[in-house]
Structures are given as C-alpha cells and as structure tokens.
ROGUMI-273638 format. One record per residue: x, y, z of N, C-alpha, C in turn; residue in one letter. Coordinates in steps of 0.1 Angstrom, whole numbers, plus 5000, padded with zeros to 4 digits. Layout:
N
   n.x   n.y   n.z  ca.x  ca.y  ca.z   c.x   c.y   c.z  resn
     X     Y     Z     X     Y     Z     X     Y     Z     A
...
REM end
This chain:
350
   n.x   n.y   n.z  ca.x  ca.y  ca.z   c.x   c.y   c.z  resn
  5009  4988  5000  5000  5000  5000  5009  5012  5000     X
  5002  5022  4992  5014  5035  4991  5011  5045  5006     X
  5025  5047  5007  5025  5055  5023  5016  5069  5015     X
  5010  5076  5024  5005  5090  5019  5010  5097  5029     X
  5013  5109  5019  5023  5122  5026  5015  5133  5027     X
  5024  5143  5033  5016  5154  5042  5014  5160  5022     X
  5000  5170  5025  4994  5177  5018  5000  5194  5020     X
  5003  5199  5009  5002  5214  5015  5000  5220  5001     X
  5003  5237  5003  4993  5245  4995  5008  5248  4980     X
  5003  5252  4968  5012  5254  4964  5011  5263  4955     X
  5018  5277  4953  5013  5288  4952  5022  5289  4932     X
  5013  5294  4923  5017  5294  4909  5016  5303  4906     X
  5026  5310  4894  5022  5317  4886  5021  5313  4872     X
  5006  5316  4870  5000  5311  4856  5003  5318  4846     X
  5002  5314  4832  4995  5325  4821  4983  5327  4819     X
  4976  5335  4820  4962  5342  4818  4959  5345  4804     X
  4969  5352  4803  4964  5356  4783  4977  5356  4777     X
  4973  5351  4767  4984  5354  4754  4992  5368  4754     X
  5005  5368  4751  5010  5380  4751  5009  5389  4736     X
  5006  5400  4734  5005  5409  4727  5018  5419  4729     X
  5031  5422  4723  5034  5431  4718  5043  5433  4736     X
  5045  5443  4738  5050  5439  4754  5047  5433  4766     X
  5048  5425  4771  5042  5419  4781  5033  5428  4795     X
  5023  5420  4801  5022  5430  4815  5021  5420  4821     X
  5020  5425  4834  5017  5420  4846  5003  5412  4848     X
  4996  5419  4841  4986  5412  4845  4981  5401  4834     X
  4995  5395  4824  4992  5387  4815  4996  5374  4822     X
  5001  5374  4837  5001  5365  4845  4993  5365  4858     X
  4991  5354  4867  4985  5357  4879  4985  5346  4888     X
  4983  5345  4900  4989  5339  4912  4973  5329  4910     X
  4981  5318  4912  4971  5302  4918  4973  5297  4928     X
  4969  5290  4938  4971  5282  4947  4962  5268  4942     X
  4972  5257  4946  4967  5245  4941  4975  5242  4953     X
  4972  5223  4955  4974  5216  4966  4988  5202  4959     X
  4992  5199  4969  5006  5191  4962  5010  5182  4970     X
  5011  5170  4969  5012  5158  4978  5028  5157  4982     X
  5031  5155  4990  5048  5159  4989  5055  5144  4987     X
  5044  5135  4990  5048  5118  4989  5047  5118  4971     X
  5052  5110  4964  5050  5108  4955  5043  5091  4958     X
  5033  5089  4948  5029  5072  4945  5038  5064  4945     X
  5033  5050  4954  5045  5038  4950  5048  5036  4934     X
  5062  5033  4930  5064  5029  4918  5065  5039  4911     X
  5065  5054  4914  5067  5066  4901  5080  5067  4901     X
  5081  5072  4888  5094  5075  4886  5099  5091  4887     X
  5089  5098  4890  5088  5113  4889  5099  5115  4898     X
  5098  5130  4897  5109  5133  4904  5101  5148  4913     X
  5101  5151  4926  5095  5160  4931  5103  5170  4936     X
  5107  5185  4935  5113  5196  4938  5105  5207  4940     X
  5111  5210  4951  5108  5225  4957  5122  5239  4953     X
  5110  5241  4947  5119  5256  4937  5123  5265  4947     X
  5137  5268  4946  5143  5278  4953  5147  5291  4946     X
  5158  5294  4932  5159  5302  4927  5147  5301  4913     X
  5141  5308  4908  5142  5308  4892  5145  5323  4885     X
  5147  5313  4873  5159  5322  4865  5148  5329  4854     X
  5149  5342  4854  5139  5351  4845  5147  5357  4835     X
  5144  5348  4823  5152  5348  4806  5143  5354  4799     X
  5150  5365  4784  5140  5367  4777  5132  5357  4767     X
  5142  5343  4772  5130  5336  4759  5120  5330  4762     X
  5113  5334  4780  5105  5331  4779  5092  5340  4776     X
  5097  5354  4766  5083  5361  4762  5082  5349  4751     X
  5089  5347  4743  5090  5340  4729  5074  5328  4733     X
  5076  5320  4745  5073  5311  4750  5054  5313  4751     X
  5049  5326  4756  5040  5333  4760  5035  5339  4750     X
  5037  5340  4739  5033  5341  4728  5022  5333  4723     X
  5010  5339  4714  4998  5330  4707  5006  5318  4698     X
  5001  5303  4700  5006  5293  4692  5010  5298  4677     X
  5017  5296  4671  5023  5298  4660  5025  5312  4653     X
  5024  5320  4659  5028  5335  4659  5045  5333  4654     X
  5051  5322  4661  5064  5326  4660  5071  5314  4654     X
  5069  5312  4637  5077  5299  4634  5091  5295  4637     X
  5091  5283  4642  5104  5283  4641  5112  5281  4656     X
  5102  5281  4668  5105  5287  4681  5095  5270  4683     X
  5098  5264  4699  5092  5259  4706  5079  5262  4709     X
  5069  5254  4714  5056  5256  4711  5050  5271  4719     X
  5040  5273  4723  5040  5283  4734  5035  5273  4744     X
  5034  5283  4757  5032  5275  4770  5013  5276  4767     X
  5008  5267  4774  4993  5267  4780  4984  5278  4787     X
  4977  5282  4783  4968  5292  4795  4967  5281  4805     X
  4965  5287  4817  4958  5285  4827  4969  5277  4838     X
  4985  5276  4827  4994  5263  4836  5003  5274  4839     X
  5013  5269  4847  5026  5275  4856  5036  5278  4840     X
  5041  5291  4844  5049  5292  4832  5064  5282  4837     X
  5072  5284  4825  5081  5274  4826  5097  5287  4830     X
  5101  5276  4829  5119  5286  4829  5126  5277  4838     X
  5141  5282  4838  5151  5276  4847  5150  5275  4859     X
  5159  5271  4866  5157  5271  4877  5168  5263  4890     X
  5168  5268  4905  5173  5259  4910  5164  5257  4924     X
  5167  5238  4923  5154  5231  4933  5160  5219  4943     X
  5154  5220  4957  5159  5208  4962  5145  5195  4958     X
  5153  5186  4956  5143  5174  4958  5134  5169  4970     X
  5124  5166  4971  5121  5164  4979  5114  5151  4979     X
  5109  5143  4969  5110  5131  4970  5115  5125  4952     X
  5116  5114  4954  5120  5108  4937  5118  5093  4938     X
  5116  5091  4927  5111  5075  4923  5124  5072  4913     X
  5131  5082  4907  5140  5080  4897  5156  5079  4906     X
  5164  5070  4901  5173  5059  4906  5184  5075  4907     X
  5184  5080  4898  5196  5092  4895  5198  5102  4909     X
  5184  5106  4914  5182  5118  4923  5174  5112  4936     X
  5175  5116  4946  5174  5113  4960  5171  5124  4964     X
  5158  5121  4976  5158  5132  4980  5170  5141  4993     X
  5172  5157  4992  5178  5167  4991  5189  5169  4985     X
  5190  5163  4973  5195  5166  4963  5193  5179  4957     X
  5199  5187  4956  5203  5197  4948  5202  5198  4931     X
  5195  5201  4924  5194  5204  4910  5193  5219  4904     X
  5201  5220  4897  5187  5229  4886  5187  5223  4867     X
  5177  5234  4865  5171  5227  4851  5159  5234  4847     X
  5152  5230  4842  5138  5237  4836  5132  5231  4847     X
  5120  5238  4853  5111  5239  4862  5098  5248  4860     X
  5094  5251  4869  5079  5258  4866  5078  5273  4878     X
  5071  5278  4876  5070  5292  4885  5057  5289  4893     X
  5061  5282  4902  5056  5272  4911  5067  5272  4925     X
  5056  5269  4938  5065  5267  4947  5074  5253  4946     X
  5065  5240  4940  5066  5229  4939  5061  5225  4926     X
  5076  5212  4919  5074  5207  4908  5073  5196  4905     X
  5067  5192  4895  5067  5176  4894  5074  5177  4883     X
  5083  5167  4881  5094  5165  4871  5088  5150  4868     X
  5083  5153  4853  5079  5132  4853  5086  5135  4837     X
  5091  5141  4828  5099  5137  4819  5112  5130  4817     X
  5112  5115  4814  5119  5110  4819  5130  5101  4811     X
  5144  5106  4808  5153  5110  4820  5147  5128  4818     X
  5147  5131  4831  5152  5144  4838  5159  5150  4822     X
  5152  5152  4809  5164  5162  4800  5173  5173  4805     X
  5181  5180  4804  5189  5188  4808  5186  5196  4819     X
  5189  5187  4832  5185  5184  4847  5202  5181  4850     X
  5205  5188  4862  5217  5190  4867  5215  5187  4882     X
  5227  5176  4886  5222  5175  4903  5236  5186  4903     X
  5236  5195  4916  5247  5204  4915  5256  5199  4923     X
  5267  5197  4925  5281  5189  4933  5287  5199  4938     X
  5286  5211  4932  5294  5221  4938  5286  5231  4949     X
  5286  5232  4958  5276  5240  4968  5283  5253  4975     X
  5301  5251  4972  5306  5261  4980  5305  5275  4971     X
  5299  5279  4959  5299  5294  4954  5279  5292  4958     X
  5274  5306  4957  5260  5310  4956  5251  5300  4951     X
  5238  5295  4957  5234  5286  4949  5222  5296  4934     X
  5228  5303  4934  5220  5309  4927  5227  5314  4914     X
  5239  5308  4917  5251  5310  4905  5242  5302  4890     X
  5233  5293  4898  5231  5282  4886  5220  5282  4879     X
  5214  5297  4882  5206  5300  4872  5214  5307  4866     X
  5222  5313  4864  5232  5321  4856  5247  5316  4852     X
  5256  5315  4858  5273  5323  4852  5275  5304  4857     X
  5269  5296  4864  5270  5280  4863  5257  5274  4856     X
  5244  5279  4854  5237  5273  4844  5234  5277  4835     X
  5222  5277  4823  5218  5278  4810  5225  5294  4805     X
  5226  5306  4811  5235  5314  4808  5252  5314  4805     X
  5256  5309  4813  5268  5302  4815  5273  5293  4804     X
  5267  5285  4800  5268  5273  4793  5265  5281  4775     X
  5256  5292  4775  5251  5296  4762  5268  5307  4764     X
  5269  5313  4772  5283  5320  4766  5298  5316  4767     X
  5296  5306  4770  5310  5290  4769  5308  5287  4756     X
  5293  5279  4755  5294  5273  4739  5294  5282  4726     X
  5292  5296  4729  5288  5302  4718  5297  5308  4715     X
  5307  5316  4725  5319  5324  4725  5330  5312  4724     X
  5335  5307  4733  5347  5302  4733  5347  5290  4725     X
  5336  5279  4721  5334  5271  4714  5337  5274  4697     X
  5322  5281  4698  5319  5285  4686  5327  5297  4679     X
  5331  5307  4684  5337  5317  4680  5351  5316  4679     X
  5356  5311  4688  5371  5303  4692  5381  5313  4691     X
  5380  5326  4702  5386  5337  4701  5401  5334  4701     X
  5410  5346  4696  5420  5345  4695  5425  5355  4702     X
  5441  5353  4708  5446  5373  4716  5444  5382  4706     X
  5435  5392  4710  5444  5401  4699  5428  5406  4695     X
  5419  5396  4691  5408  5398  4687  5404  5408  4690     X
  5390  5416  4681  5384  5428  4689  5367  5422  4685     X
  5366  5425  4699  5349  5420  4702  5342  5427  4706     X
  5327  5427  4703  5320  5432  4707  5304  5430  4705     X
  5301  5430  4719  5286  5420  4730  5279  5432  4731     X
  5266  5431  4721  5252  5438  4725  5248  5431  4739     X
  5241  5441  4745  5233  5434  4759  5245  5429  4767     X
  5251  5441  4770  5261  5439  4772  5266  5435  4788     X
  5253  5439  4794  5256  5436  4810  5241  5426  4812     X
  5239  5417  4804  5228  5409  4805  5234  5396  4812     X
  5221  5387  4811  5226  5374  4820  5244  5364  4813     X
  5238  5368  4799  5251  5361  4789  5262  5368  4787     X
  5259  5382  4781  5266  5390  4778  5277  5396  4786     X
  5275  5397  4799  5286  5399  4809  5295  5391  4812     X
  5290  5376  4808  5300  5365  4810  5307  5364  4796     X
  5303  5365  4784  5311  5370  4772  5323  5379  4772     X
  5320  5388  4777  5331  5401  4780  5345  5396  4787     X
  5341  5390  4799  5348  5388  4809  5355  5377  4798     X
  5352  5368  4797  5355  5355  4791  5367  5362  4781     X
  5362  5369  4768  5369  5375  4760  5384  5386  4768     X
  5379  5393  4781  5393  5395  4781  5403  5388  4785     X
  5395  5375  4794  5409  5366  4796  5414  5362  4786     X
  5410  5363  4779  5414  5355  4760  5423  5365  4754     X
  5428  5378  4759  5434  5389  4758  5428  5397  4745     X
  5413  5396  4747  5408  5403  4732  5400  5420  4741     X
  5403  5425  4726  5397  5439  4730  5383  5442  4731     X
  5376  5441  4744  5364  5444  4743  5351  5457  4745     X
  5346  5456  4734  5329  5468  4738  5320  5461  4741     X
  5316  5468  4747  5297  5463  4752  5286  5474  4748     X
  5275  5472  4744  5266  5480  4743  5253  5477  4756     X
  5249  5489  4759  5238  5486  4771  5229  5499  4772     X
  5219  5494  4781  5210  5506  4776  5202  5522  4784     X
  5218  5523  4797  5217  5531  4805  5229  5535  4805     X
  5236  5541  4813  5244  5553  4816  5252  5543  4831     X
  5245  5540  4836  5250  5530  4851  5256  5519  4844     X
  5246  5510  4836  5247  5498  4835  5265  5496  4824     X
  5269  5509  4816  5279  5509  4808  5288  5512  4815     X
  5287  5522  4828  5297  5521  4839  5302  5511  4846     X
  5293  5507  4846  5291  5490  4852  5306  5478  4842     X
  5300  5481  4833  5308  5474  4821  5321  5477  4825     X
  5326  5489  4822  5338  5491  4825  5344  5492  4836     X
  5340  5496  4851  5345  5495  4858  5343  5485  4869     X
  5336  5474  4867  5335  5463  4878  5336  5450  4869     X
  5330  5450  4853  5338  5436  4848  5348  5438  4835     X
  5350  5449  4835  5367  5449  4833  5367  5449  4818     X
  5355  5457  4808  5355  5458  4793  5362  5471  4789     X
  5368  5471  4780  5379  5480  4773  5372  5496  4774     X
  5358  5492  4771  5347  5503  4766  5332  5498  4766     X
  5323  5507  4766  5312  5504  4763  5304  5514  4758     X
  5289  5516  4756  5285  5529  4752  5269  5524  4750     X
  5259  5536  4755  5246  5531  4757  5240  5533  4748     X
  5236  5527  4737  5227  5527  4725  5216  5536  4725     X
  5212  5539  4736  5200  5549  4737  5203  5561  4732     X
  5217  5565  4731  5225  5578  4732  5229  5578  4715     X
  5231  5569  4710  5235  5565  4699  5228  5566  4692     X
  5225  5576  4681  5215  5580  4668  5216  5570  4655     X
  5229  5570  4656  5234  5563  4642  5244  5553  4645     X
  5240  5538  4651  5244  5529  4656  5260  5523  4651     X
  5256  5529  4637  5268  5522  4623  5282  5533  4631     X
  5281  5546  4632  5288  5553  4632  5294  5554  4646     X
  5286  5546  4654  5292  5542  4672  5298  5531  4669     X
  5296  5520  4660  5307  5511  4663  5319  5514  4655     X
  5319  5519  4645  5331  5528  4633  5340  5534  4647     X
  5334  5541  4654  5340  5551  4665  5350  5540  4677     X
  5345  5529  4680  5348  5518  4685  5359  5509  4677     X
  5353  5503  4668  5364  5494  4660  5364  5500  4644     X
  5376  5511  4648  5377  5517  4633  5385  5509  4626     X
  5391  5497  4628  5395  5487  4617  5386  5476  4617     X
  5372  5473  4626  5363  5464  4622  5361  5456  4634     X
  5352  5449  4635  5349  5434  4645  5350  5422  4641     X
  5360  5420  4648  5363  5404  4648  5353  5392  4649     X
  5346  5390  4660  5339  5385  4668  5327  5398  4673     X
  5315  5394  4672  5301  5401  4678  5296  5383  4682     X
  5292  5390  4693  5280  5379  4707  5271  5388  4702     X
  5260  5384  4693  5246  5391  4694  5237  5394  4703     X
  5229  5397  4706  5219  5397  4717  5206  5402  4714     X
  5208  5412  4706  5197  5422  4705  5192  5421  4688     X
  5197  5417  4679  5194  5418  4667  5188  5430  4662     X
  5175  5434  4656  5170  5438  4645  5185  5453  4644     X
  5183  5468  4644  5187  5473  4638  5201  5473  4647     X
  5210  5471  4650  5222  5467  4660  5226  5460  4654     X
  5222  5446  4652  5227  5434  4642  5229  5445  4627     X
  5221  5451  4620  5224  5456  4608  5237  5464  4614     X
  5239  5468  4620  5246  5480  4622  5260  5467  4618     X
  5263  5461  4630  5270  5454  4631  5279  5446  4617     X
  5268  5443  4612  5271  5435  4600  5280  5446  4590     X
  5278  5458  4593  5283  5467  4579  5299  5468  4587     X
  5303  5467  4598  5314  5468  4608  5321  5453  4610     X
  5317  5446  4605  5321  5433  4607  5339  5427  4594     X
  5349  5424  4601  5361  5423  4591  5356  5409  4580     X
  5365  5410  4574  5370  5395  4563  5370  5385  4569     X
  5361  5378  4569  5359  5364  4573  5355  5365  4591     X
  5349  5373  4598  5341  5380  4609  5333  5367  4612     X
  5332  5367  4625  5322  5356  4630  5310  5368  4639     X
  5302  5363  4635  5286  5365  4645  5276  5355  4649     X
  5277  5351  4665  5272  5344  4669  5259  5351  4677     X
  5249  5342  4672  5239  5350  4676  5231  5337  4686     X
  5229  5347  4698  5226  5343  4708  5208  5345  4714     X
  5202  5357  4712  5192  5361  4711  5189  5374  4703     X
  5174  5378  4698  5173  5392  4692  5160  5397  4701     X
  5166  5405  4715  5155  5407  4724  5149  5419  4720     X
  5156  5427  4713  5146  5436  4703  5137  5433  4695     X
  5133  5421  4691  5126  5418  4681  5111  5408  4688     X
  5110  5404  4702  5107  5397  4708  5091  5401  4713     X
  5092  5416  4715  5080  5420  4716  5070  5431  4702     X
  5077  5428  4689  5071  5430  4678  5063  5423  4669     X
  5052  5428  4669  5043  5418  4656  5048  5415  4644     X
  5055  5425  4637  5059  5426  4627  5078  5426  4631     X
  5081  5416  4626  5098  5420  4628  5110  5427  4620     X
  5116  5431  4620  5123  5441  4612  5134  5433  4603     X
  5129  5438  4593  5138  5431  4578  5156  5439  4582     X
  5166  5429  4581  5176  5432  4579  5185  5439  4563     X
  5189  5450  4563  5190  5455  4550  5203  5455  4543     X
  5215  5448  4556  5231  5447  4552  5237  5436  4550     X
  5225  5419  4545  5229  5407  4545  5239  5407  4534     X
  5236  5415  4525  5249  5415  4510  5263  5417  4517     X
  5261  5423  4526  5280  5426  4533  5283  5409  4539     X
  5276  5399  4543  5278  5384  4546  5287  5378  4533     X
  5281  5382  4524  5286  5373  4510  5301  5380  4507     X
  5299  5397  4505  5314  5401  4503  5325  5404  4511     X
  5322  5403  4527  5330  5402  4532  5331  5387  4541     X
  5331  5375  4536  5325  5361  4533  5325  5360  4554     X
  5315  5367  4558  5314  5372  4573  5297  5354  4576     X
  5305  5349  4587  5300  5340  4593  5291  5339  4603     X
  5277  5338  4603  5266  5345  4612  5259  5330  4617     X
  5263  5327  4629  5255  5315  4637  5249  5316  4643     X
  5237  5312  4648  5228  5312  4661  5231  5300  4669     X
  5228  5301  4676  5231  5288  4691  5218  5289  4702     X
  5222  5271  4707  5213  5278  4724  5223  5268  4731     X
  5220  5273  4743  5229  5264  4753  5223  5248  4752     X
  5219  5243  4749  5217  5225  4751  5227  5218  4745     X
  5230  5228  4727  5238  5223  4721  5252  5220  4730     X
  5257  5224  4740  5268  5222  4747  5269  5216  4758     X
  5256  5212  4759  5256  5205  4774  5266  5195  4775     X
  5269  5188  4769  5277  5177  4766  5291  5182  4777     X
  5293  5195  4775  5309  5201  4777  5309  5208  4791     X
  5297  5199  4799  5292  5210  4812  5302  5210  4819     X
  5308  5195  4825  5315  5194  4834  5329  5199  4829     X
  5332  5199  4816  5344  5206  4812  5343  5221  4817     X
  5330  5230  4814  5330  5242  4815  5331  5247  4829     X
  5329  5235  4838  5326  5240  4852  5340  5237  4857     X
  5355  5229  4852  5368  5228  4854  5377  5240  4851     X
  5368  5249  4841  5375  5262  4840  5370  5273  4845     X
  5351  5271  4846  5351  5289  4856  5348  5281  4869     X
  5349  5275  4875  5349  5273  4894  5357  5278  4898     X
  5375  5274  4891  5386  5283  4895  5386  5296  4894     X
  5378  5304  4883  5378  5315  4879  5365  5323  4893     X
  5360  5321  4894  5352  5325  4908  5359  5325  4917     X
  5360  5314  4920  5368  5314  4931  5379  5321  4939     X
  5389  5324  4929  5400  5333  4926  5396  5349  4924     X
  5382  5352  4920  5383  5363  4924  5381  5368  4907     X
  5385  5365  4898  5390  5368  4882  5381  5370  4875     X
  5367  5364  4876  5356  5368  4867  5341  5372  4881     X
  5336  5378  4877  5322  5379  4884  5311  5383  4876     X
  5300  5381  4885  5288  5379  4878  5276  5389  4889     X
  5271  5399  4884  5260  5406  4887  5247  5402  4882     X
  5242  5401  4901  5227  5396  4900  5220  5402  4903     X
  5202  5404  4899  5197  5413  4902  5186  5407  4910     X
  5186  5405  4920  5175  5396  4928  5165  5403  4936     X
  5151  5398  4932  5136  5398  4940  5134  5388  4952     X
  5128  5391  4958  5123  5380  4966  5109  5375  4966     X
  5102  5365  4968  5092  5362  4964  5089  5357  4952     X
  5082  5347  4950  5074  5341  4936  5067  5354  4930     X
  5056  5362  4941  5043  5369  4937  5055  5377  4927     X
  5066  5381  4927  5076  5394  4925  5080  5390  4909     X
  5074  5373  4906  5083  5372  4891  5079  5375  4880     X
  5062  5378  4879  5057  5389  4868  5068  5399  4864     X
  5061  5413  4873  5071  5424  4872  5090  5419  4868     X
  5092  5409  4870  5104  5410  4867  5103  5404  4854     X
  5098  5401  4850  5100  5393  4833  5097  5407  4827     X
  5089  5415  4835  5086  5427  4826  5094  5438  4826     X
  5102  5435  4833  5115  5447  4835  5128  5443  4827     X
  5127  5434  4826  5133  5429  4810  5133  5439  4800     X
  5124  5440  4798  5117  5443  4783  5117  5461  4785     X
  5121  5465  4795  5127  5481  4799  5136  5483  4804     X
  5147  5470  4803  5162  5475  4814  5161  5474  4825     X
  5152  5471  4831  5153  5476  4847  5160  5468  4856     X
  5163  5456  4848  5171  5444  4860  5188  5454  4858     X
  5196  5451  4866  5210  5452  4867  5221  5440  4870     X
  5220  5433  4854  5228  5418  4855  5218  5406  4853     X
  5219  5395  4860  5211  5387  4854  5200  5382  4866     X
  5189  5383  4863  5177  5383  4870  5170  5375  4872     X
  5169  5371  4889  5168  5363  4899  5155  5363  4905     X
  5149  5353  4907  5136  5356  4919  5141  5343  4926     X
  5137  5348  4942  5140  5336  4952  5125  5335  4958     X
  5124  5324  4956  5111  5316  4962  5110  5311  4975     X
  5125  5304  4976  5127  5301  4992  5143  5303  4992     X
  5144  5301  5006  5161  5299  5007  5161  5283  5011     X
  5175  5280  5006  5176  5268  5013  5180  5265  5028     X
REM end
C-alpha cells in the first residue's frame, strides 16, 4: 500500500492571456493549488521545491499566441505555471539518478513545487558544487553560463588580439562574454541601455569600453568610433537594427554568433535586415546557438570557471527579487532595462 504524505498549499504563477506586443503584469497571475509531497508507489517522477528561478528573455518568445512565431518551441498553456530555469531541492523521487535533498537545477515551473515526470530528467543537473552562491546556477554556472561558453569560446574560438563586441552587454550572457573575451586577451565593447549599466561594464567587469545605444543615433557610426578597423567576433543579443549596424562593421571572414534578438521579441511585425549582401562580400559567418547544444561540455565548463570564481577573476551581477508573487514584474523589466545583471527571483532559501 502507498505511504501517503503530508498535503500542502502550492502557490503558481499562471499565464492568463496570450502575450501581445510587450508583456504586463497582469498577463500572469497567482494560483494556489494543493501538492502531495509523497509521490505514488512505483513513480518515477521526480519531486522539487523551487528555490531560485531564473527570468530569461525567451520566455516572452514562450508566452506568445501558438504559431505567431515559426520556428520557436511551442507556446506555454493558458491556465498552467509558466516554465523557465531554475534551482530546486528534491524532495522526493522514484528516479534511481536523484534522491531526495539533492540539489538540481534545470527547467522547472513558476511554482513553489514541481513535478518533474519527463523522463530522463532532459537537461537536469544535480549540483556537486555547493561552496559558490546557489544561485550561481541560474546564471554564470547554468543555462546562461553554458550559452556563453558554447557560443563564444566554442563557437567563436577567440584568438589574443581579437576585437569584440557584446550587444546586451551587461545581460545574464553578455557579461559573462566580456569577461571570458578578456581573459582571451581580446579587446572588448559592450553596448547597454543606461548610463550606470555601461559604467558598470567598465568598471566592475573589466571591458575595454562600452557605450549606451539609447545615446546613439546612428548605431553604424558608434561602432566605426569603437572598431575603426572592424569586428572580429560580435555575441549578438539584440538583433533587428544593431545586428544591421554590426554586420556593415564586421572584418573578412568576421564571426557572429547570435545568441538572442531581444529587440525583436516583443514585435508583431519583425524588422527586415538591410546589410545581408555585406555576409557574402566580406565572406562574414553569422550563427545562432542555444545552450543545450553544449551540454555535453558542462563538466568541462565548470573545470574552468569554478577556479575563475573562486580566485576572484571573473564575476557575475545579479539582480534579485524576493518572492514568487515578484516574478511577473520581473520578466517585465526585461523588456525596459530595469534588471541590473542577470535576473533572479527567490522563492525560498535553502
């Protein structure tokens, strides 16, 4: 006979309506539902209590009306817990891998409590390392972390000397790009979208330069001002008119890895690119990525920045809420700048 476990309340944030054009607040809203903490004899599920989650722009992409956006994963459900990263302790499990107080993160739900029944656990991390922040692993040790390892240092495969330059520049990815690129001894800019946040750049993670796009009329003629012999390497972030800019600024045989286009995320209509002819004559190399593609290289990735934390040599700015009720407003401060670094809601502490 299956033991039965204590019952308690479990507090959601739903999607209510389809997203239109920028998101609000009130396109989500708080549920209370009930959650067995025992799982059934014989499941294989896996049960977690969410402690950080991690607030990414792709989850407007996500929130979006079904097929608005070809090309993209499906959208989420009315009426269910939205999705996103996350870090969770276990609290019970039927699956041989995870035990409960085990330590994970991974995709989860904006929920106090999750049921994990896809099974294996897809790109589900038990964490081994507990002596840095556990909150590192929504960021600069998870899905952030891993997208600017595989996209920069993988994919791009900087060289000394290089000259770089990271739209979204003090974002969850983009700040670990920079940093990454100067230990690589390359010259780096950042673009960002305040006056603090570009201070920020240069004097706390250590970029060559940066300069706030908002200020910048004629985007082509701020990076000319920047790399008047060209860009080596661009970490995309932002795409529609930035990406054009970029591409006319880009050298002979130029890599662009494109990582997200958060400009383009809350438009119905998306903006036609008008400088692809400069790809073909200056034979300039434009890739998109997401971090899964590198999972493979996690435990490699985490042999090179653990030491780098630790030591003091790279860091990572987080911008943390407290509270689940607090993770609306924060997906929506995305979409205006308002986070500073990479943006955190804490549900519980451990």
């Amino acid at each position: 006979m299956a033991t039965e476990g204590k019952e308690v309340s479990n507090k959601q944030i739903v999607l209510r309506d389809y997203v239109n054009e920028f998101p609000k607040e009130s396109d989500m809203e708080l549920k209370i539902t009930k959650v067995n903490l025992k799982l059934p004899e014989g499941s294989e599920a896996v049960l977690v209590k969410n402690l950080y989650l991690s607030i990414d722009p792709f989850i407007r992409i996500r929130i979006s009306k079904p097929s608005t956006r070809p090309g993209f994963s499906e959208s989420y459900k009315l009426g269910l817990p939205i999705r996103g990263f996350g870090v969770a302790e276990v609290v019970d499990s039927g699956h041989p891998e995870f035990k409960k107080g085990d330590l994970v993160w991974g995709m989860t739900s904006w929920e106090e409590y999750t049921l994990i029944t896809s099974m294996p656990p897809e790109g589900f991390f038990k964490i081994e390392h507990t002596d840095v922040s556990l909150s590192y692993y929504t960021g600069i040790l998870g899905m952030p972390g891993m997208t600017a390892y595989g996209g920069f240092l993988q994919l791009c495969a900087p060289r000394k000397g290089d000259r770089v330059f990271v739209s979204a520049a003090f974002g969850a990815v983009g700040q670990l790009v920079g940093q990454f690129a100067k230990l690589m001894g390359c010259y780096v800019v950042g673009s960002a979208g305040s006056s603090q946040k570009v201070d920020l750049l240069k004097n706390k993670l250590g970029f060559d330069d940066a300069f706030n796009y908002k200020e910048e009329p004629n985007l082509d003629a701020a990076l000319k001002k920047y790399f008047p012999e060209g860009i080596d390497i661009c970490f995309e972030n932002v795409g529609g008119k930035m990406l054009d800019a970029v591409i006319l600024n880009m050298k002979v045989h130029g890599q662009i890895a494109v990582c997200g286009m958060i400009s383009q995320y809350n438009l119905e209509q998306l903006e036609c690119l008008q400088n692809l002819f400069c790809l073909i004559m200056n034979r300039i190399c434009l890739d998109g990525l997401i971090a899964s593609d590198y999972y493979h290289l996690y435990p490699k990735y985490l042999e090179m920045v653990l030491p780098l934390i630790k030591e003091g040599k790279i860091v990572y700015a987080e911008d943390t809420v407290e509270g689940l009720e607090s993770a609306p407003a924060a997906l929506v401060g995305l979409f205006s700048g308002r986070n500073l670094g990479k943006q955190v809601v804490v549900v519980a502490r451990p």
